[in-house]
Every structure is written in C-alpha cells, then in structure tokens.
N, CA, C and O atoms as CSV, one atom per row, in Angstrom:
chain,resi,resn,atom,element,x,y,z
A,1,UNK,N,N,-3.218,-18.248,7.746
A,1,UNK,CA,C,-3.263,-16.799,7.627
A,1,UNK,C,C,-1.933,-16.231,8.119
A,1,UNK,O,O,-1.624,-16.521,9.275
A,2,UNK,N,N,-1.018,-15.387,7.338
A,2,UNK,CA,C,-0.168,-14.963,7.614
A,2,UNK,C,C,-0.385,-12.897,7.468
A,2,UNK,O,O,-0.919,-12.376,6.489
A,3,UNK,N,N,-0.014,-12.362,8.270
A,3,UNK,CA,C,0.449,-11.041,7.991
A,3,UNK,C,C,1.773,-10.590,7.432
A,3,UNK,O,O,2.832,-11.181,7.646
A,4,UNK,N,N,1.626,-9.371,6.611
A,4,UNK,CA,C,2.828,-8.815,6.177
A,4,UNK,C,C,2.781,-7.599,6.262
A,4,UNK,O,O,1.672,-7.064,6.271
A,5,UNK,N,N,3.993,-6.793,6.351
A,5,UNK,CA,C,3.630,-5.342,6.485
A,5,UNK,C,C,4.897,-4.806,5.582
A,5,UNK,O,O,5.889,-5.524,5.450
A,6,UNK,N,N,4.811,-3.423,4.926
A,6,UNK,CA,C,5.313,-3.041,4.376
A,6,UNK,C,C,5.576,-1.752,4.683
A,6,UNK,O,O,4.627,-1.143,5.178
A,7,UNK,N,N,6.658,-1.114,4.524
A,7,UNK,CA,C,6.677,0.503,5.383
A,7,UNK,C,C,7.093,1.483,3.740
A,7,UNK,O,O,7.712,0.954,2.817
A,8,UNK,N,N,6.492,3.219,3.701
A,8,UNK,CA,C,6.881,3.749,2.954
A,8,UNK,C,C,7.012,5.325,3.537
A,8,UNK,O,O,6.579,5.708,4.624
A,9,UNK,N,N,7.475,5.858,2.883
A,9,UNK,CA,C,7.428,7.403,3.683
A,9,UNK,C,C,7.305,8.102,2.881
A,9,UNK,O,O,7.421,7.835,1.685
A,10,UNK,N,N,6.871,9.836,3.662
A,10,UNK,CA,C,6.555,10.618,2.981
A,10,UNK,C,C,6.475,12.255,3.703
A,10,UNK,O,O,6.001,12.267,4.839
A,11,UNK,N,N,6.791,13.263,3.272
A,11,UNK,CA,C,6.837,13.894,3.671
A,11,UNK,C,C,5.750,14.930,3.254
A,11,UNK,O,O,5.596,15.255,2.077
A,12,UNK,N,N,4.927,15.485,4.383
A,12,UNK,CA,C,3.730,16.441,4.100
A,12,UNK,C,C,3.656,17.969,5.013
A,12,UNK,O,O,4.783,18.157,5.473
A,13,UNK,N,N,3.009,18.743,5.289
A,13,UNK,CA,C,2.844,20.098,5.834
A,13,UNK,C,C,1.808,19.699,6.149
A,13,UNK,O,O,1.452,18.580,5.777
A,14,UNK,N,N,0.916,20.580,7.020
A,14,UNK,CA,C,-0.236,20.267,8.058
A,14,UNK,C,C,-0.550,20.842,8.639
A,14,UNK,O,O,0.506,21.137,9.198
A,15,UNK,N,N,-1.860,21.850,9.493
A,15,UNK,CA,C,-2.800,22.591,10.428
A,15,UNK,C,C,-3.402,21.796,11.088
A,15,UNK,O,O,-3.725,20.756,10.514
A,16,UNK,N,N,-3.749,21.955,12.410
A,16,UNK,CA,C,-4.958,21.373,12.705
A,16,UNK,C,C,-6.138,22.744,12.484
A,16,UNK,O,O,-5.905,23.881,12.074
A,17,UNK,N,N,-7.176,22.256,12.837
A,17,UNK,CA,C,-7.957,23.649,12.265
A,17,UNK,C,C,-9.635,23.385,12.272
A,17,UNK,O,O,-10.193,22.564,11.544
A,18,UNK,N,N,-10.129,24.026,12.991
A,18,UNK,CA,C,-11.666,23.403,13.058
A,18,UNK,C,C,-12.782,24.713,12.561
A,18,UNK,O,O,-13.334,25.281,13.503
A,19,UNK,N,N,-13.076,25.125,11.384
A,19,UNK,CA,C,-13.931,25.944,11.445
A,19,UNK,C,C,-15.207,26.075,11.897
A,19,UNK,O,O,-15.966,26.947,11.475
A,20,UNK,N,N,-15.528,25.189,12.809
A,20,UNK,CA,C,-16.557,25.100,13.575
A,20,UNK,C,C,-16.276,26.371,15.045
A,20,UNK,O,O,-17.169,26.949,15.665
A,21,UNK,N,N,-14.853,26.489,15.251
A,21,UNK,CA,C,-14.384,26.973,16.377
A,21,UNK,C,C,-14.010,27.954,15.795
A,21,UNK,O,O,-13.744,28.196,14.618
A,22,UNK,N,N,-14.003,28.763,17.113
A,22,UNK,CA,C,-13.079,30.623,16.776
A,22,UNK,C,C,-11.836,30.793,16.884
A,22,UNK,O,O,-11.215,30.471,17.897
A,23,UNK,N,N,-11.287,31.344,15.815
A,23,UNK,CA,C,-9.903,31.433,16.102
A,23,UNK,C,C,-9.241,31.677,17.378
A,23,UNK,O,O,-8.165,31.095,17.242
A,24,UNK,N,N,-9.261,32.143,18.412
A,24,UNK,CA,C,-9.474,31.599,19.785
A,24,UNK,C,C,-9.468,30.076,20.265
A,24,UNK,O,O,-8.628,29.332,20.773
A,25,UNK,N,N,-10.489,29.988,19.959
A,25,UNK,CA,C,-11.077,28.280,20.315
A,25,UNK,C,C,-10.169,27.310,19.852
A,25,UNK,O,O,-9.819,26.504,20.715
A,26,UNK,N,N,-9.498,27.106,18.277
A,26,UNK,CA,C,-8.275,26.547,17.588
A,26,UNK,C,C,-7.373,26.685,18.124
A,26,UNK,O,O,-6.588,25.746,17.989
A,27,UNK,N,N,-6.837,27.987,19.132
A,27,UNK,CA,C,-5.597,27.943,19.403
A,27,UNK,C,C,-5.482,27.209,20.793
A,27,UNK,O,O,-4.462,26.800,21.349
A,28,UNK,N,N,-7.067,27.135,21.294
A,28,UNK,CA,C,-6.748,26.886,23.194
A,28,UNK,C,C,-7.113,25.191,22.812
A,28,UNK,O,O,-7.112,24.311,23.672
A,29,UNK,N,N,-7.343,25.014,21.703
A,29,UNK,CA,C,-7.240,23.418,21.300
A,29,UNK,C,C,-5.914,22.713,20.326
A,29,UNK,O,O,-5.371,21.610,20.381
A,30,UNK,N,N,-5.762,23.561,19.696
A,30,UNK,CA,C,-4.958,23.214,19.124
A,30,UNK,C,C,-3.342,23.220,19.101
A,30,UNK,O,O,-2.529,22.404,18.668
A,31,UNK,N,N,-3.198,24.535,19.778
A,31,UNK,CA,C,-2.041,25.006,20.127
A,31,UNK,C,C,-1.243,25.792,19.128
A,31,UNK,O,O,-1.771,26.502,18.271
A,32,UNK,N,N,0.090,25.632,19.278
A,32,UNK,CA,C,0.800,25.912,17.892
A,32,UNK,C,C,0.311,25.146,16.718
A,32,UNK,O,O,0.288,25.603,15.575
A,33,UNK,N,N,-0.027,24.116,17.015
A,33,UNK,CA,C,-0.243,23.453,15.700
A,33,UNK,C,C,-1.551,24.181,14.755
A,33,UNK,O,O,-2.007,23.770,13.688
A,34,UNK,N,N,-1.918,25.268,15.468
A,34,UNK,CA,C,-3.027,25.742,14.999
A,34,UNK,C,C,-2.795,26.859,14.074
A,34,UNK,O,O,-3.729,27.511,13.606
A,35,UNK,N,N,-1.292,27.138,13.746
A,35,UNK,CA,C,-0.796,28.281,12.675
A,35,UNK,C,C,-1.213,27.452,11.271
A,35,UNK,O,O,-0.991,26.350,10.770
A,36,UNK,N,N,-1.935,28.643,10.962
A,36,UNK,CA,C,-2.567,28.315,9.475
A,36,UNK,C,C,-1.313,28.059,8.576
A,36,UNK,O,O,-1.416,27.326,7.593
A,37,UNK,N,N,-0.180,28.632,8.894
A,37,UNK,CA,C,1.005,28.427,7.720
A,37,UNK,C,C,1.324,27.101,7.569
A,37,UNK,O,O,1.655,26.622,6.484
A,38,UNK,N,N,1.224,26.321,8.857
A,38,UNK,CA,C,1.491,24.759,8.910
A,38,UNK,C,C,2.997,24.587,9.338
A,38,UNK,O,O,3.803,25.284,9.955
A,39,UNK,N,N,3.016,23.536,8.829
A,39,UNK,CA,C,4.524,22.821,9.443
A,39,UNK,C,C,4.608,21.604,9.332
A,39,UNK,O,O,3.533,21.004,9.317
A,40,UNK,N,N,5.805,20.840,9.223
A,40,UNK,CA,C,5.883,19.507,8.462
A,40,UNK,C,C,6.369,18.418,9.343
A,40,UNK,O,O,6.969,18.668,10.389
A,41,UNK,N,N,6.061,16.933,8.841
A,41,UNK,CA,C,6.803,16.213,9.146
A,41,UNK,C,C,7.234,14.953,8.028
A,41,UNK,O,O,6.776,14.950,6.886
A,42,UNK,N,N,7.862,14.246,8.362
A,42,UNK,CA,C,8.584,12.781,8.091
A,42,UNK,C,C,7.577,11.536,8.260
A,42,UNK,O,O,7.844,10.613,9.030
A,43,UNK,N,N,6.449,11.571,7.518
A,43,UNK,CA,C,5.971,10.599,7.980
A,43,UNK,C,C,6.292,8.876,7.814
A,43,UNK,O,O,6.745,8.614,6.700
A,44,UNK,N,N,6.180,8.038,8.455
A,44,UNK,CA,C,5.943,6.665,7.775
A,44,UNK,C,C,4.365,5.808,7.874
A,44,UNK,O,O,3.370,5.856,8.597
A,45,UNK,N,N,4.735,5.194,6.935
A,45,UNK,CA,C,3.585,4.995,6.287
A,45,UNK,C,C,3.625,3.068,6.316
A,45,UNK,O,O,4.193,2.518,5.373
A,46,UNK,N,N,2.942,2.118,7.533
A,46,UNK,CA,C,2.863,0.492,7.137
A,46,UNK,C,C,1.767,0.167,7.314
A,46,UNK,O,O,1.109,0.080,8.351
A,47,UNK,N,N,1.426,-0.112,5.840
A,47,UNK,CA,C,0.611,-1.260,5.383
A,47,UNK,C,C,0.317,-2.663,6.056
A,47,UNK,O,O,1.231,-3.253,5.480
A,48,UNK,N,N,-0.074,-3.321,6.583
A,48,UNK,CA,C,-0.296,-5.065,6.745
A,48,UNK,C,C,-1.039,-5.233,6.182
A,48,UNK,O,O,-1.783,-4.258,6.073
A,49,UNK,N,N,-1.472,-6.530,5.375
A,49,UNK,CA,C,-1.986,-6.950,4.764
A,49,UNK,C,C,-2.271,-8.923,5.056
A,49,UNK,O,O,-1.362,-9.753,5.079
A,50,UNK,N,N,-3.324,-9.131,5.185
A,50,UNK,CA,C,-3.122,-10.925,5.334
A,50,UNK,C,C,-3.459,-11.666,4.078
A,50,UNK,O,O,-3.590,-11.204,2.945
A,51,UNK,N,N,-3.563,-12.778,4.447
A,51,UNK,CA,C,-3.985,-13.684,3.386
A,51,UNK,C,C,-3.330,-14.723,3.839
A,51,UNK,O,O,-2.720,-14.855,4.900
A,52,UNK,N,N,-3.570,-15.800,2.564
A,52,UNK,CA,C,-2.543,-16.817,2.475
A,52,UNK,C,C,-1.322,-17.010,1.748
A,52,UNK,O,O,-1.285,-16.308,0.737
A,53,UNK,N,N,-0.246,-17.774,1.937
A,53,UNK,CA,C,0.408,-17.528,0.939
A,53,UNK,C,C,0.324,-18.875,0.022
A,53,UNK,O,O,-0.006,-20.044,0.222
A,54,UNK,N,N,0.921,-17.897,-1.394
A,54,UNK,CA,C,0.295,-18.461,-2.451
A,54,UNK,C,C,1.677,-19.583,-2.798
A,54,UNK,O,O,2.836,-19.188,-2.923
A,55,UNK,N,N,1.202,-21.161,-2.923
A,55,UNK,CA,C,2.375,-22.085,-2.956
A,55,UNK,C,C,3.442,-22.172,-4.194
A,55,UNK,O,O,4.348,-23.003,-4.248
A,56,UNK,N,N,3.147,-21.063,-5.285
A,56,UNK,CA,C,4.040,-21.283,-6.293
A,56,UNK,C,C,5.308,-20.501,-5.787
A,56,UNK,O,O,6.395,-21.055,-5.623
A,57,UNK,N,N,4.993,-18.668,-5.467
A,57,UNK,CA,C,5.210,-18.058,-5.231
A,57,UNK,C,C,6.027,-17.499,-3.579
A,57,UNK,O,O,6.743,-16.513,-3.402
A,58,UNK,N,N,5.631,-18.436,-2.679
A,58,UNK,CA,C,6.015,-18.383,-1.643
A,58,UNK,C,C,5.359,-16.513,-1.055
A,58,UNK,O,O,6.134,-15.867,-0.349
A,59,UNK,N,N,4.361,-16.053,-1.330
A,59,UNK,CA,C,4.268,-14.666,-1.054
A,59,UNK,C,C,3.150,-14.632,-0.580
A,59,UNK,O,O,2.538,-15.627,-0.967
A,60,UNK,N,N,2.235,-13.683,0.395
A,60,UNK,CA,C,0.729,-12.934,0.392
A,60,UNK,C,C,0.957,-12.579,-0.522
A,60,UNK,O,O,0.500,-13.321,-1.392
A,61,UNK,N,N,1.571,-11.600,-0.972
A,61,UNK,CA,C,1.046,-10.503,-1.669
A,61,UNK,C,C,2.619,-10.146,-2.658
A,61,UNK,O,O,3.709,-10.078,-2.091
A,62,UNK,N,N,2.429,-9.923,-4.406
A,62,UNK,CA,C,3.620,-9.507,-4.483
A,62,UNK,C,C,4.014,-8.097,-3.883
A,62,UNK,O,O,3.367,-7.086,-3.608
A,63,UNK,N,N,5.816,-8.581,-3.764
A,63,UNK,CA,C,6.148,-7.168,-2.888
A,63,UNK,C,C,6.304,-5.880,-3.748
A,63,UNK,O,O,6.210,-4.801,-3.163
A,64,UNK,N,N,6.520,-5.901,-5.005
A,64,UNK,CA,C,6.078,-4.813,-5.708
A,64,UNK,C,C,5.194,-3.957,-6.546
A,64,UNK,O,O,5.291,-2.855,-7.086
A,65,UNK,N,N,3.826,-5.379,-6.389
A,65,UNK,CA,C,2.932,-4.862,-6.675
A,65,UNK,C,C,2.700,-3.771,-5.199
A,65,UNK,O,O,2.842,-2.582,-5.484
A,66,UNK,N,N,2.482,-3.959,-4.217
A,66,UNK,CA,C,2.124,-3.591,-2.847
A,66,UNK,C,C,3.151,-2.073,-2.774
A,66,UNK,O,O,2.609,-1.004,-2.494
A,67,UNK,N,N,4.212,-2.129,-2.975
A,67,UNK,CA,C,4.852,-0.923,-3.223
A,67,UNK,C,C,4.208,-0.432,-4.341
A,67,UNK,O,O,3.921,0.644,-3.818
A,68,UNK,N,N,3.739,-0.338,-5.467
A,68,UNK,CA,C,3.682,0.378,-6.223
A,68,UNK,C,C,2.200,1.034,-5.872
A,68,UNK,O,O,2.010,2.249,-5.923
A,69,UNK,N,N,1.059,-0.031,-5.470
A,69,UNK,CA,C,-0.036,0.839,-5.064
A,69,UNK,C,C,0.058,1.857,-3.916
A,69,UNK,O,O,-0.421,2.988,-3.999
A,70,UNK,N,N,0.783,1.326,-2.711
A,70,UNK,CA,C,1.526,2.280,-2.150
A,70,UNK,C,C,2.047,3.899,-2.097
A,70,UNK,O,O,2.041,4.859,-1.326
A,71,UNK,N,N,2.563,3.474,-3.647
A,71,UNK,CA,C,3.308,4.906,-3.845
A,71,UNK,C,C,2.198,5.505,-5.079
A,71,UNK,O,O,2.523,6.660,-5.355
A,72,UNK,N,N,1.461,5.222,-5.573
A,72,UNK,CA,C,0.101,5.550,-6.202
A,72,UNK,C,C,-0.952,5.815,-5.403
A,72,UNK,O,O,-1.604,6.840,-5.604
A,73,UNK,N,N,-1.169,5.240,-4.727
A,73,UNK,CA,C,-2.288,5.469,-3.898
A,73,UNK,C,C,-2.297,6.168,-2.449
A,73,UNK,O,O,-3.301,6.263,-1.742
A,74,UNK,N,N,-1.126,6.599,-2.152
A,74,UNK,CA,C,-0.719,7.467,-0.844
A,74,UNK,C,C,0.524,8.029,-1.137
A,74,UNK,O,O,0.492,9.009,-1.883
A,75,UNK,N,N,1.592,7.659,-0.743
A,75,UNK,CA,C,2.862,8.377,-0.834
A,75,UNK,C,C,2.972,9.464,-2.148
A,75,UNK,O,O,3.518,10.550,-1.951
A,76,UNK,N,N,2.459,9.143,-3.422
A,76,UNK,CA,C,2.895,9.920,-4.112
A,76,UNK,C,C,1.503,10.909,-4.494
A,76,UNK,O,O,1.328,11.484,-5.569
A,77,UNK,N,N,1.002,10.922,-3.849
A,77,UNK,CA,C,-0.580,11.770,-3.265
A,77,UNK,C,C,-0.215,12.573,-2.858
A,77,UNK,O,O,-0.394,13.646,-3.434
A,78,UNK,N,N,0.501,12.519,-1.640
A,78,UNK,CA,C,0.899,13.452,-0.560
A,78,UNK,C,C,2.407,13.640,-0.099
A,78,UNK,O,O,2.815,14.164,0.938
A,79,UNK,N,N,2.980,13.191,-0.927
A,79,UNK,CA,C,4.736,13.263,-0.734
A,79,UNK,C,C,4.669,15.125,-1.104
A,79,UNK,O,O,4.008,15.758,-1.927
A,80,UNK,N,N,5.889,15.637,0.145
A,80,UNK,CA,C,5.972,16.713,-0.269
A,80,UNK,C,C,4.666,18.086,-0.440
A,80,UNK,O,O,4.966,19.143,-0.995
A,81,UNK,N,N,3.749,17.923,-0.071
A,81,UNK,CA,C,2.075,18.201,-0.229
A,81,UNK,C,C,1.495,19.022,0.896
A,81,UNK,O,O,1.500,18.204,1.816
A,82,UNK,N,N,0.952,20.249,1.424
A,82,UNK,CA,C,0.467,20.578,2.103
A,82,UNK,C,C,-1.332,19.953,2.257
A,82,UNK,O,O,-2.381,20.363,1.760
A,83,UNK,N,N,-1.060,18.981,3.042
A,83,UNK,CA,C,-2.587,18.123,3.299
A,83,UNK,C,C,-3.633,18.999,3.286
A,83,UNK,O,O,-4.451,18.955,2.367
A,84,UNK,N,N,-3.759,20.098,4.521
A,84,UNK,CA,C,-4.787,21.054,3.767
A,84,UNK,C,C,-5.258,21.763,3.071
A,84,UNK,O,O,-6.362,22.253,3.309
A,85,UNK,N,N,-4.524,22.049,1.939
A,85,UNK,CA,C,-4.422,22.747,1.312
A,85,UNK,C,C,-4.784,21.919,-0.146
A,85,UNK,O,O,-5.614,22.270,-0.985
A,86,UNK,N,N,-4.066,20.936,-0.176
A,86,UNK,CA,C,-3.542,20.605,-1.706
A,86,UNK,C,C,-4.961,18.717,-1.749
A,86,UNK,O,O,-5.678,18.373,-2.688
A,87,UNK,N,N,-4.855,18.264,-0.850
A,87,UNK,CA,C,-5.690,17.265,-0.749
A,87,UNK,C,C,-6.353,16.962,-0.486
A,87,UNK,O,O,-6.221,16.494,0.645
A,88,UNK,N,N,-7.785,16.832,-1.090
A,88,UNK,CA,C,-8.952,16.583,-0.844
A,88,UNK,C,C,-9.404,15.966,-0.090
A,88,UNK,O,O,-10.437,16.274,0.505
A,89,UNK,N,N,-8.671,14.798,0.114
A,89,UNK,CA,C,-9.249,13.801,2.283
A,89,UNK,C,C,-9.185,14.213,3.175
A,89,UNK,O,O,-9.560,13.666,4.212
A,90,UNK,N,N,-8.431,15.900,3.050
A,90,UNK,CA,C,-8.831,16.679,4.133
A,90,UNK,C,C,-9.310,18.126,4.165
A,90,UNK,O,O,-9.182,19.092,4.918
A,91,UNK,N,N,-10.072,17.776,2.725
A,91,UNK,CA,C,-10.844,19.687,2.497
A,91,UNK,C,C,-11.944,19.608,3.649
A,91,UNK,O,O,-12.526,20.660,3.913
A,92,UNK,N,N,-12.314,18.352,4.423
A,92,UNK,CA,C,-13.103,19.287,5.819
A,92,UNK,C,C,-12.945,18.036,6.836
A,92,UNK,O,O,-13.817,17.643,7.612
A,93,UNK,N,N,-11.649,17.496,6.668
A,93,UNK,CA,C,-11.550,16.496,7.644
A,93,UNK,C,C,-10.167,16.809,8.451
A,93,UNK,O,O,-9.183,16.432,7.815
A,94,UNK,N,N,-9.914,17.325,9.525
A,94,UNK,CA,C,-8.458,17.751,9.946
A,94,UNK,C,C,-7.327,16.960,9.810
A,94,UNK,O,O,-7.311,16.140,10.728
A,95,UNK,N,N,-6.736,16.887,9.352
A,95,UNK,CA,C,-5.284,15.870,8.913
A,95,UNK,C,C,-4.609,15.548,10.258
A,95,UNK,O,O,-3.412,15.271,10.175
A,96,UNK,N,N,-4.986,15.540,11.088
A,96,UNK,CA,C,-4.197,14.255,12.333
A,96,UNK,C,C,-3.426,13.020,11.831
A,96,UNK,O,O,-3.323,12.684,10.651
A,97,UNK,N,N,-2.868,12.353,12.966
A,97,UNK,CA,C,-2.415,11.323,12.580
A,97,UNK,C,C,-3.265,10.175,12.556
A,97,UNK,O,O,-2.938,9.198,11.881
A,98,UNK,N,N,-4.198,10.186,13.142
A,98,UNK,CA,C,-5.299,9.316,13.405
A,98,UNK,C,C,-6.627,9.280,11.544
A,98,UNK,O,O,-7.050,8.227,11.068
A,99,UNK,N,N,-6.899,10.537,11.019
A,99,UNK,CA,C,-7.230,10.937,10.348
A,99,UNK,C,C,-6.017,10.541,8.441
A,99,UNK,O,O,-6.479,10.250,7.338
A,100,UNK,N,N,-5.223,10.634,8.649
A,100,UNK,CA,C,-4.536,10.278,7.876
A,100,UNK,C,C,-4.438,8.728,7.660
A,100,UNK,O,O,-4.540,8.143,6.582
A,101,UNK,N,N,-4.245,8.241,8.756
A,101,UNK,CA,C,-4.507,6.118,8.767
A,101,UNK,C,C,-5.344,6.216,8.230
A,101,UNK,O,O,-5.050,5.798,7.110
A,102,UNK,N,N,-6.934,6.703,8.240
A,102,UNK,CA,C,-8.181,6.370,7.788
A,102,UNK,C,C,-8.190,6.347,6.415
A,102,UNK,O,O,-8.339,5.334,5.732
A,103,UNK,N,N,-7.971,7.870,5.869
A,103,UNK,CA,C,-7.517,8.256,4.473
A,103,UNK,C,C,-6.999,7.602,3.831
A,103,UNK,O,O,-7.348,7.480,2.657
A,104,UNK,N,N,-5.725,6.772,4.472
A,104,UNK,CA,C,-5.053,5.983,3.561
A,104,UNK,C,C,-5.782,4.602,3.456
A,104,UNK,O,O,-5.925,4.049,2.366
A,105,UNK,N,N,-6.229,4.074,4.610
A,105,UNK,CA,C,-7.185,3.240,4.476
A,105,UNK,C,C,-8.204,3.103,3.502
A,105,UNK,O,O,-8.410,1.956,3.103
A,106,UNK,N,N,-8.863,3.992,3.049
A,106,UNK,CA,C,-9.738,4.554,2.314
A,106,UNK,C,C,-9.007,4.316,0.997
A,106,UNK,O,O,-9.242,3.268,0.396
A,107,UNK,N,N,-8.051,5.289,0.443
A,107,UNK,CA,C,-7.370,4.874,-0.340
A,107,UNK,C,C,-6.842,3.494,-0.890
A,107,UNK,O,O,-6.809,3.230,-2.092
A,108,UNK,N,N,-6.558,2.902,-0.194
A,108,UNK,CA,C,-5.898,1.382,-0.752
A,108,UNK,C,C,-6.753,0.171,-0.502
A,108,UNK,O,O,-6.489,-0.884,-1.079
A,109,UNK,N,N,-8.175,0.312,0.666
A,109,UNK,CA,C,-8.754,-1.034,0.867
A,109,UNK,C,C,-9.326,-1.346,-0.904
A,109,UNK,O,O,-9.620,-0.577,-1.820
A,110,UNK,N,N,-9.290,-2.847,-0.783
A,110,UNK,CA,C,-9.449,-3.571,-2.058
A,110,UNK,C,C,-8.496,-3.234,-3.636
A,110,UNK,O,O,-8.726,-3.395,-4.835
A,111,UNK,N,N,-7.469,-2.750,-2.898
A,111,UNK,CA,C,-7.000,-2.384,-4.665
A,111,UNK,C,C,-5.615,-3.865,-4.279
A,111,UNK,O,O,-5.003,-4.419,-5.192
A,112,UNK,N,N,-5.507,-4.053,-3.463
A,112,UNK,CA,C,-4.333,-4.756,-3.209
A,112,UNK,C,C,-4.644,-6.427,-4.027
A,112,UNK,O,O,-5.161,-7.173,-3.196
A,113,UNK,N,N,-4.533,-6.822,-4.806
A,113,UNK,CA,C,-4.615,-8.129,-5.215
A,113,UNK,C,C,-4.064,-9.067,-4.262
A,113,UNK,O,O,-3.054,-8.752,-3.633
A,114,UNK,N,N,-4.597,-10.135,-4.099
A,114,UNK,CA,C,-4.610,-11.469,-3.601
A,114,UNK,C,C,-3.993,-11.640,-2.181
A,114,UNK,O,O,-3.217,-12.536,-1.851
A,115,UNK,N,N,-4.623,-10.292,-1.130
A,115,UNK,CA,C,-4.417,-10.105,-0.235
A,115,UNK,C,C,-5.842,-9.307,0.348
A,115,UNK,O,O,-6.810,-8.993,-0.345
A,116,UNK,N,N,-5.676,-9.084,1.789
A,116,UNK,CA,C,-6.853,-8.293,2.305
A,116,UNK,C,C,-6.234,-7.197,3.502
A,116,UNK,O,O,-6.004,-7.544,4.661
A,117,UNK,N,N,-6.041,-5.955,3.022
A,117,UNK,CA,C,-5.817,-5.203,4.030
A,117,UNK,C,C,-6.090,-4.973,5.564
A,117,UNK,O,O,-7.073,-4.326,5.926
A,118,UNK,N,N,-5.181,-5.526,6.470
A,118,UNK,CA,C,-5.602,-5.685,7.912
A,118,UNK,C,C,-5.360,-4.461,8.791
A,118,UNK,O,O,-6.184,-4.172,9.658
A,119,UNK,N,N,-4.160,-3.665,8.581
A,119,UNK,CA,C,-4.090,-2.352,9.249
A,119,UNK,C,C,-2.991,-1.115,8.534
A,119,UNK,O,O,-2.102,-1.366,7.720
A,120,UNK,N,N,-3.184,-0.352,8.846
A,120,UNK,CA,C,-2.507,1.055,8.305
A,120,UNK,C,C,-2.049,1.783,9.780
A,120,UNK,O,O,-2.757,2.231,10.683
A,121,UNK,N,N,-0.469,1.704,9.632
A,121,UNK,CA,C,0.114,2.908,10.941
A,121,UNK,C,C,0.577,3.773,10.272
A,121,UNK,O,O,1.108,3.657,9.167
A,122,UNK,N,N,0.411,4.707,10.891
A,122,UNK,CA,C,1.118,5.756,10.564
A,122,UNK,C,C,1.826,6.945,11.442
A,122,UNK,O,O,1.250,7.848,12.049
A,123,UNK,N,N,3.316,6.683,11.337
A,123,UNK,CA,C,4.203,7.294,12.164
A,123,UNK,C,C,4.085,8.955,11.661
A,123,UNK,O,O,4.441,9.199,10.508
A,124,UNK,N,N,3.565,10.136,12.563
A,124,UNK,CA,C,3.531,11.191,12.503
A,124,UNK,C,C,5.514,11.961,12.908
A,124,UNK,O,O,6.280,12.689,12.276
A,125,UNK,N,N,5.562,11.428,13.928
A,125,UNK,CA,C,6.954,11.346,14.775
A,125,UNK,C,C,7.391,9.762,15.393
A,125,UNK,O,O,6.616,8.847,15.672
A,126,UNK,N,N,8.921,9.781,15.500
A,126,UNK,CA,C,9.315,8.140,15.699
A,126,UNK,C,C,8.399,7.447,17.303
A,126,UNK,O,O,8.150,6.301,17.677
A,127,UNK,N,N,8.141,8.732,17.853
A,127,UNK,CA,C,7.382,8.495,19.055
A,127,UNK,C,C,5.640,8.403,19.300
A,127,UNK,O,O,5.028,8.151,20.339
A,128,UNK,N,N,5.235,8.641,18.227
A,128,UNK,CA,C,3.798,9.223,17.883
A,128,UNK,C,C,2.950,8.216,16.657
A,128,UNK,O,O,3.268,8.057,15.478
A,129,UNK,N,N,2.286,7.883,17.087
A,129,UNK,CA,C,2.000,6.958,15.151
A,129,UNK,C,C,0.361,6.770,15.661
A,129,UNK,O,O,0.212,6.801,16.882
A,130,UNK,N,N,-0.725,6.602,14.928
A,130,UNK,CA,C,-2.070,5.941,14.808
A,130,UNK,C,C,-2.197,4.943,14.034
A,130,UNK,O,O,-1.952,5.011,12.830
A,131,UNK,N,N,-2.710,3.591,14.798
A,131,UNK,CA,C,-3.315,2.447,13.896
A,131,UNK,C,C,-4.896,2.453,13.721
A,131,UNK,O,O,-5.681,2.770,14.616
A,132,UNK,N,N,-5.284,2.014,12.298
A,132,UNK,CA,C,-6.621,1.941,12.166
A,132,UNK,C,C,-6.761,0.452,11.559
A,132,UNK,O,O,-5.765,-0.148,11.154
A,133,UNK,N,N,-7.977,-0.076,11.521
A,133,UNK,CA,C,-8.379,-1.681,11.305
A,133,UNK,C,C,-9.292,-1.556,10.352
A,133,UNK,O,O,-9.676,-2.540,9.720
A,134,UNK,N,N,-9.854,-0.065,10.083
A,134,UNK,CA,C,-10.999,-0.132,8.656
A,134,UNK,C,C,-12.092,-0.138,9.448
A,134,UNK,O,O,-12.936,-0.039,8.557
A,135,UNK,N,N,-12.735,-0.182,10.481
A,135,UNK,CA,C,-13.630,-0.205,11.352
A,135,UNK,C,C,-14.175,1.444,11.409
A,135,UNK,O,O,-13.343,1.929,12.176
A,136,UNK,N,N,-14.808,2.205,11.148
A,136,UNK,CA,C,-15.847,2.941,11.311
A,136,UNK,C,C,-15.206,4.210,10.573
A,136,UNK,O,O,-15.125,5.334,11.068
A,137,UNK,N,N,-14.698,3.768,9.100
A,137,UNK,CA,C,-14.044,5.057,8.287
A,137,UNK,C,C,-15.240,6.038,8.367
A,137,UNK,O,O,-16.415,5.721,8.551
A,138,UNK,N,N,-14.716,7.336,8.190
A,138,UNK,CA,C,-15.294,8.298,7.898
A,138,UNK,C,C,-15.648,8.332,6.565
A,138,UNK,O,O,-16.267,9.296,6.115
C-alpha cells in the first residue's frame, strides 16, 4: 500500500452564517467573517489517495486522470465562486474549512479509478487547513 497526494487550487468567496442564530448571535460567533458580502481566499486543495501500484505502469493512480477529476469535480466547481451563494454543498451547510474537505470528499470518493481515496486537506490560509478521512460525512 502506497499513498499519493496531489495538490490543486482555487480561489472562492465565503460567509460564515447560521440562520438558526440572530444576526447578533452570527456576529458574537462569527465575527467579521460574518459580513454577508463575504470575502475570499486562495485555497489549496490535496487529494491522497492509496492503493497499489500497478507493475506495468509504475503508478497508484494515473496522474492525469486524478488531475482532471480534480479539476471537474472541485476546483472547477468552485474556482472563482461565491460558495454561498453559487454552490449547492453549501445552500445550508456553512462553508468552513472543515466543511469544504467534506464536500470535496463527497464529491470525488469513488470516481477515482484504480485507487481509493484516503484523505482531503484543505488549505483555507498557508497557516490554517482541515483534514477529513470520509468518516462521518454529512
């Protein structure tokens, strides 16, 4: 069993935002991040994936098949994209960074050929990122 990981980026806009709470309540939780106008970042986006590798090929997984679902199945989803607004994985799920791993998780488990998706990070800021394992998606 070997791992591989692959990195892609993307740039999105974002609220946090709980309509369960009062506008009040959003801001003493949320903070600034709680301006409905939003505000953006740089995200990155790595894939791992395991398996074995395959002996003709020397690979898990080809590397451009894996980019291309990649950029089909996340990056070019949400490249450029106001998450609440424009994308449906978060018409009532708050777009965190934690929340976004899942999504993408969601998005790409099983489309990857002759590999098995092991984790999704995702860098919000170079200092900031959430890993998820596929363990208790929403």
């Amino acid at each position: 069993m070997i791992f591989l990981t692959r990195k892609a980026e993307f740039s999105a806009a974002h609220f946090y935002w709980n309509d369960d709470l009062s506008p009040e309540e959003n801001e003493h939780v949320f903070g600034k991040c709680a301006n409905r106008n939003g505000h953006g970042h740089n995200y990155t986006l790595e894939v791992t994936v395991s398996g074995e590798i395959d002996p003709v090929s020397g690979f898990v997984v080809d590397l451009k098949v894996l980019k291309d679902i990649m950029e089909h199945e996340v990056v070019g989803v949400y490249d450029h994209r106001h998450l609440n607004h424009e994308i449906p994985d978060f018409k009532t799920v708050i777009p965190t960074t934690e929340n976004i791993a899942i999504a993408a998780w969601k998005r790409l488990d099983g489309k990857i050929p002759g590999a098995k998706l092991h984790k999704i990070r995702v860098y919000e800021t170079p200092d900031l990122y959430a890993d998820f394992y596929g363990q208790g998606a929403l």
